[in-house]
C-alpha positions in Angstrom: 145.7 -180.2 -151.9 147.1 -178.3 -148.7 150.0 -176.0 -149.4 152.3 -175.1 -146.4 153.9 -171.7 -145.5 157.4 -172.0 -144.4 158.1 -171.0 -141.1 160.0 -167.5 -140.7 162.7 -167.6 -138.1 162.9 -163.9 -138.0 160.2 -160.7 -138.1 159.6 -159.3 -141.4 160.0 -155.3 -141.0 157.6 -155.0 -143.7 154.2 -152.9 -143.5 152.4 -155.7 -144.5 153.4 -157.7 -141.3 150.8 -157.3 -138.3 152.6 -159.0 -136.1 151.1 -159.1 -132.4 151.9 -156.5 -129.3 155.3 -157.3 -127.9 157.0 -157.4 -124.6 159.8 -155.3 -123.4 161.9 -158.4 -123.9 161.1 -159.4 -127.5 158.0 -162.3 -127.5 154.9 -162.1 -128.6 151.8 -161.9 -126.4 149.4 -164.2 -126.9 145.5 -162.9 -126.9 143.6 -164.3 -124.1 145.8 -165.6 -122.1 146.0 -164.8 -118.2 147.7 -162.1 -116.3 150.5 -163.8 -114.9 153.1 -164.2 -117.8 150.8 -166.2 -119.6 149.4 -168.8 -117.7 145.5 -169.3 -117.5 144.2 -171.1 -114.5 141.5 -173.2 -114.8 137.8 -174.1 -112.4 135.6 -176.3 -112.2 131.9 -175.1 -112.1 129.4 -177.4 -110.5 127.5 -178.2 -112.9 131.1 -179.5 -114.4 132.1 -177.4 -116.8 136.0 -176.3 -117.1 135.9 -172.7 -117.2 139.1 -169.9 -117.5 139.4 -168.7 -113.6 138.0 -164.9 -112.9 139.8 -162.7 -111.2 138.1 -161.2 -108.4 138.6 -158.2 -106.6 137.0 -157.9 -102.6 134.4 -155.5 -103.9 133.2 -157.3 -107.0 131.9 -160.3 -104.8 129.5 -157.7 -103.8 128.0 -156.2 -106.6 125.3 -154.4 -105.6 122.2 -153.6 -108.0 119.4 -151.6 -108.0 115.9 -153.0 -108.2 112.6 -151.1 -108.8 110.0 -152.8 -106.2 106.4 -151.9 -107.6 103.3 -152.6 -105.7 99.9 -151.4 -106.7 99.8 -148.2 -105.4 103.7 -147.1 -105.1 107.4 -148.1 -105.9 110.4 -148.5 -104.0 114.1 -148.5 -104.8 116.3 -151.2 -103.1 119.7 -151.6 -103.7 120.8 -155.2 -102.3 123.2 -157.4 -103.5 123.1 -159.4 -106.8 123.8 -162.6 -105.5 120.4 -162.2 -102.6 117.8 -164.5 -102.9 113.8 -163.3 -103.2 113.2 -164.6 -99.6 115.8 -161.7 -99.0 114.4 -159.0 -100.8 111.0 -159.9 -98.7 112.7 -159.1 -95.4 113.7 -155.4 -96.8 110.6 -155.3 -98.1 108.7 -156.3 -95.0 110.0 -153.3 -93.1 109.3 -150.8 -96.2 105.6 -152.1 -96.6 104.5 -153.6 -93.7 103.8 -156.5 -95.2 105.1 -159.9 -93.5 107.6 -161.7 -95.8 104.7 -164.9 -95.7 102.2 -162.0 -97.4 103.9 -160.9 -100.1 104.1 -162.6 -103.5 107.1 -161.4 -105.9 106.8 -161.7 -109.5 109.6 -161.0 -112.3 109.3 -161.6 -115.5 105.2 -162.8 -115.2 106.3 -165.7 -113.0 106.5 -166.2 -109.4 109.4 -166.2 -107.6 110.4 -168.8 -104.9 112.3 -167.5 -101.7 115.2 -169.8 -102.3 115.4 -168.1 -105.8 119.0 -166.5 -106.7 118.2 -162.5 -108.1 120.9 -163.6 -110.3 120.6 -167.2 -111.6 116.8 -166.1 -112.5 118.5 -163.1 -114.5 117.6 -160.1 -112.3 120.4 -157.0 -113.0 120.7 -153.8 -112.1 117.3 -151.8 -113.0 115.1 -154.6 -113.2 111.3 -154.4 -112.1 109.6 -156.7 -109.7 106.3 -156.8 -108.7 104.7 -157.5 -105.7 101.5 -158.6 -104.7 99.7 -158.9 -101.1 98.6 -163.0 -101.2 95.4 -163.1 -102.3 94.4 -165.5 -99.8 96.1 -164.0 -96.8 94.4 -160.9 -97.6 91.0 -162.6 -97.7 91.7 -164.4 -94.1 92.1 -161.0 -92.9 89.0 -159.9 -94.0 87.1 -162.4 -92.8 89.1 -161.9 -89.7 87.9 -158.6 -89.5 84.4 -158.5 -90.8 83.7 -161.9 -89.1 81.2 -162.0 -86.0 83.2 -162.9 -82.3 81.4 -164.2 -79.8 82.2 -163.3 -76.4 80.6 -164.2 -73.3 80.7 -167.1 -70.4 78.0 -170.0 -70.3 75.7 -167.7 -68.9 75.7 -164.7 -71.0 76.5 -164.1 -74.3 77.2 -160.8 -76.5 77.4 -160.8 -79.9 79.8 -157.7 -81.1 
């Protein structure tokens, strides 16, 4: 059995009343509900769902975070946008390491990281470690490269160096 309350057409001054926060002219605000006068505004994510609209300031579309880069021997600080991709973070990286973007391998959370990875759709925020590598087998064509044995010479002659 359901048993109604009557509705009250007036406040109740009482202390046991805890009504809601009021307007200067008289109504009640309703939690949750948007800026303007009430109204919420609605989007439509892409993967479909209806979401309450954000209200965005200019600055908060570029919320920059800062990321602890470790390599073996040494760390770098880079602060760089959350919304960058990895293939991103490489090119900074690149001109901090010396390392070509194609070279380096970046690692968060034990997995590798694509280039066309989102910092933040993979979860990266501000103070977050990444690790990266020199590709192991870039690093073993140099060495070949260099340890390797040239030949140099016309038909005639030939040096070994």
């Amino acid at each position: 059995m359901i048993k109604l309350r009557p509705k009250r057409l007036f406040r109740s001054s009482s202390k046991l009343s805890t009504g809601g926060a009021t307007h200067g002219d008289g109504g009640a605000a309703v939690k949750g509900c948007g800026v303007n006068g009430g109204e919420i505004k609605w989007e439509l994510r892409p993967g479909g769902m209806l979401v309450q609209k954000r209200d965005y300031k200019e600055s908060d579309n570029e919320v920059m975070i800062t990321i602890r880069v470790s390599t073996v021997s040494q760390w770098h600080d880079i602060s760089i946008q959350a919304t960058s991709t990895f293939g991103e973070l490489k090119m900074i990286l690149s001109i901090l390491t010396n390392l070509e973007p194609k070279e380096q391998r970046l690692l968060f959370k034990g997995k590798e990281r694509e280039d066309n990875e989102y910092l933040h759709m993979v979860g990266v925020i501000d103070k977050d470690k990444v690790l990266m590598l020199e590709d192991p087998a870039i690093k073993e064509r140099k060495l070949v490269g260099l340890t390797g044995r040239q030949v140099i010479g016309s038909p005639y002659r030939t040096i070994t160096v």
